[in-house]
N, C-alpha and C positions, 0 to 999 in steps of 0.2 A: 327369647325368654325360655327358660326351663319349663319343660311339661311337667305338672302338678304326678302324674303318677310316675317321676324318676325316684321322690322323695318317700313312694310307699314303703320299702323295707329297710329305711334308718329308721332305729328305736328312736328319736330324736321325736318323730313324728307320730309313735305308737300312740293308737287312741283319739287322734286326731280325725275330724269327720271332712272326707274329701273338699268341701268347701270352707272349712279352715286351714285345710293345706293351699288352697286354691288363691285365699287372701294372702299368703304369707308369701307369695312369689314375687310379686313388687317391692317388696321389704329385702330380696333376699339380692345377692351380688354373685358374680361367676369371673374367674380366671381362668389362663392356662398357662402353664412353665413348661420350659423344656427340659428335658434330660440335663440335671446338675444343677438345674435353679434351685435357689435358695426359698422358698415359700415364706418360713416363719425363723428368723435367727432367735439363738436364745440369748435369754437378755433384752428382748425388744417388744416392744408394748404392743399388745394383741387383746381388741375387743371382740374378735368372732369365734364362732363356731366354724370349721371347714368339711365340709362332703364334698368327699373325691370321688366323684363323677365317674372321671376314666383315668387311668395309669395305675401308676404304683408310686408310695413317697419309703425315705426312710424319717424313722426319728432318732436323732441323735442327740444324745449328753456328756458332755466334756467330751466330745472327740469320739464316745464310745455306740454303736450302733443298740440301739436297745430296741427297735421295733422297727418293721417293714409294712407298711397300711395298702389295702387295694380297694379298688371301687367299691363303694358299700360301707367302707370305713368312716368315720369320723377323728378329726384332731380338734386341739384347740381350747377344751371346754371349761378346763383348770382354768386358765387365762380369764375367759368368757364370764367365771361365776363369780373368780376374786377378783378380778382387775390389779393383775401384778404382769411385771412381765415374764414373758414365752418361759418357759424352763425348758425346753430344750430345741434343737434346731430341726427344722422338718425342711429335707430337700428330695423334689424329686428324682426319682430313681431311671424315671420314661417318658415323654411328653404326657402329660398329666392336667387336667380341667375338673376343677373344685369349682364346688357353688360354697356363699357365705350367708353367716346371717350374723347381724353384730348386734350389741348391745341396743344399741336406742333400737333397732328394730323388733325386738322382744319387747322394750316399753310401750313402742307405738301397739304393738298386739296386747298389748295389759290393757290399752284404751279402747280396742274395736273389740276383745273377747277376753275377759278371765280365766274362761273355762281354757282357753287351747291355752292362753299364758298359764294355768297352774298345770295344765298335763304337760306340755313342754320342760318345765320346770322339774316337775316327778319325774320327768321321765330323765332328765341330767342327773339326775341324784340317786335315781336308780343304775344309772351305766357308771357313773363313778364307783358306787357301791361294789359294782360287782368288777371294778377293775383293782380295786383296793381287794376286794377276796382270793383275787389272782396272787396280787403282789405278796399278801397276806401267804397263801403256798406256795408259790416260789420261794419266800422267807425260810418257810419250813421244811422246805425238800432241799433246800444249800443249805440249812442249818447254821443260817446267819442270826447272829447275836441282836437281837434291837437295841437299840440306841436312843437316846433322850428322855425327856417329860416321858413319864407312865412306863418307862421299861423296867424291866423286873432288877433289882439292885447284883450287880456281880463279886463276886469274892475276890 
């Protein structure tokens, strides 16, 4: 089983009081891939959150590499909050060992504490936010056009 202090510096667990980290460890699951495994295809139905423990993964969409994650990282969480599948393919880059935490395992923590279920919670909606502020300036530093509902109308 995973020691309770691997999980202290994921924002995942910001706020959380050592012995709510301590109950979530039964709840939670662990793999390892090797170099070129495929972890999470895109298009395919994904209820957890992943902490990469140890290696390196990439993330891929249509083909295109858009991120490379290291120990300390997190994937997954899009998937985790809407319940759609993967948008995009995450393979390991090096033998690589992710701990999981899936959906019914954040319900089962809704029932033992609210409190660590509603920080957990802020805390997903916090690291979205600020992964959206990213995307948000890379938008604007390629001076790409938005597209769809609420984009500004073009001539």
């Amino acid at each position: 089983m995973i020691e309770a202090s691997a999980f202290k510096d994921y924002s995942f667990f910001g706020g959380l009081l050592p012995d709510e980290i301590e109950s979530l460890r039964p709840l939670m699951g662990t793999a390892a891939f090797e170099a070129g495994a495929v972890v999470m295809a895109e298009g395919s139905p994904n209820d957890c959150v992943y902490f990469i423990l140890e290696g390196k993964v990439e993330i891929e969409k249509d083909g295109v590499q858009i991120a490379t994650l290291v120990a300390g990282d997190t994937f997954g969480e899009m998937e985790f909050l809407d319940v759609m599948p993967a948008v995009a393919t995450v393979r390991a880059l090096e033998p690589s060992t992710v701990a999981t935490i899936s959906n019914r395992a954040l319900h089962e923590l809704s029932k033992r504490s609210m409190r660590a279920f509603a920080m957990i919670v802020m805390n997903l909606a916090r690291d979205l936010s600020r992964r959206l502020r990213r995307m948000d300036a890379i938008m604007v530093d390629s001076r790409v056009k938005p597209r769809g509902r609420g984009a500004p109308p073009t001539d």
